[in-house]
C-alpha positions in Angstrom: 55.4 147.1 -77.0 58.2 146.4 -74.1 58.5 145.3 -70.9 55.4 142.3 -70.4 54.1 141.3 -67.4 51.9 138.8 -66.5 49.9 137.9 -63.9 48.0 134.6 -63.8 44.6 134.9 -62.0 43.8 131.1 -62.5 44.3 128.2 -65.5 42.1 130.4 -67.4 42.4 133.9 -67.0 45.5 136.2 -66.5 46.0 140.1 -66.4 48.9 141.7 -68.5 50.3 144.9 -68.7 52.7 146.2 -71.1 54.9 149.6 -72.1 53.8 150.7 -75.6 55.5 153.3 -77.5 54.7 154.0 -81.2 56.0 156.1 -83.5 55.3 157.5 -87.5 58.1 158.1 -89.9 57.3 160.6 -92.4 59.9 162.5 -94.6 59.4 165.7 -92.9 60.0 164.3 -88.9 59.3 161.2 -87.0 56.4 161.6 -84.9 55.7 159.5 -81.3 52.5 159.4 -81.4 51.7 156.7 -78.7 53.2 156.9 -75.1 52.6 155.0 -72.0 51.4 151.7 -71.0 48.2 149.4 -71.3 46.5 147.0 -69.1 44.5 143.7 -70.4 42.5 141.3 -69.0 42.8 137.9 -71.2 40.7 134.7 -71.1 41.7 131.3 -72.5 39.5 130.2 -75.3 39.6 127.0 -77.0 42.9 126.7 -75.8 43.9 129.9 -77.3 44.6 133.4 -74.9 41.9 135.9 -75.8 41.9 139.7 -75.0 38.5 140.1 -72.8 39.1 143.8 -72.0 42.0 146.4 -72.6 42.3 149.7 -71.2 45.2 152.1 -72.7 46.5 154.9 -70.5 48.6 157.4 -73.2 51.0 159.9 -71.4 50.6 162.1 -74.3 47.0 162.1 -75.9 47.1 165.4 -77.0 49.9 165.1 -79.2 47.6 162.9 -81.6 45.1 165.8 -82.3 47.5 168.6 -83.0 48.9 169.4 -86.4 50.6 168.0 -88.4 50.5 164.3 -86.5 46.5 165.1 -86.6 45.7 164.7 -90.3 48.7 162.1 -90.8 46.6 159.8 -87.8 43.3 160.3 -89.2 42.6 157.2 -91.0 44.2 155.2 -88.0 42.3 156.6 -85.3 38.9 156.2 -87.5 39.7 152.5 -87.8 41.0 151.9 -83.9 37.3 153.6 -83.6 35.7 150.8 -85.6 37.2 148.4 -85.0 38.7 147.9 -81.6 36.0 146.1 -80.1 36.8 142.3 -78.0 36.1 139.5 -79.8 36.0 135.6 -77.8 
């Protein structure tokens, strides 16, 4: 994740936005499975930021469900699934 930028709404909420890029190394190839940006809206908490809602925008979503990134991202997407849910 590159290239942050914040914008403060009031003392306690802000949007962010940020480049994200990730990547799998496997012996056979490195894989980018991740590309483009995402945009958050965060709250402060208890004096600590808090993510209230994220939205991720992927320039290449399709590269995750074809073979052989697809059975090496499995597990990851199945847990994203679960378990990407806000919590404050």
């Amino acid at each position: 994740m590159t290239n942050h930028v914040i914008v403060f709404e009031n003392e306690t909420s802000a949007r962010h936005k940020c480049v994200l890029s990730g990547t799998l190394s496997r012996p056979e190839s490195v894989y980018v499975f991740a590309s483009g940006w995402y945009e958050s809206s965060v709250v402060l908490v208890n004096e600590d930021w808090k993510i209230s809602h994220r939205k991720v925008y992927l320039d290449n979503e399709e590269a995750i469900g074809v073979e052989p990134l697809a059975s090496h991202m499995q597990r990851m997407i199945g847990w994203i699934m679960e378990n990407g849910k806000a919590a404050l």
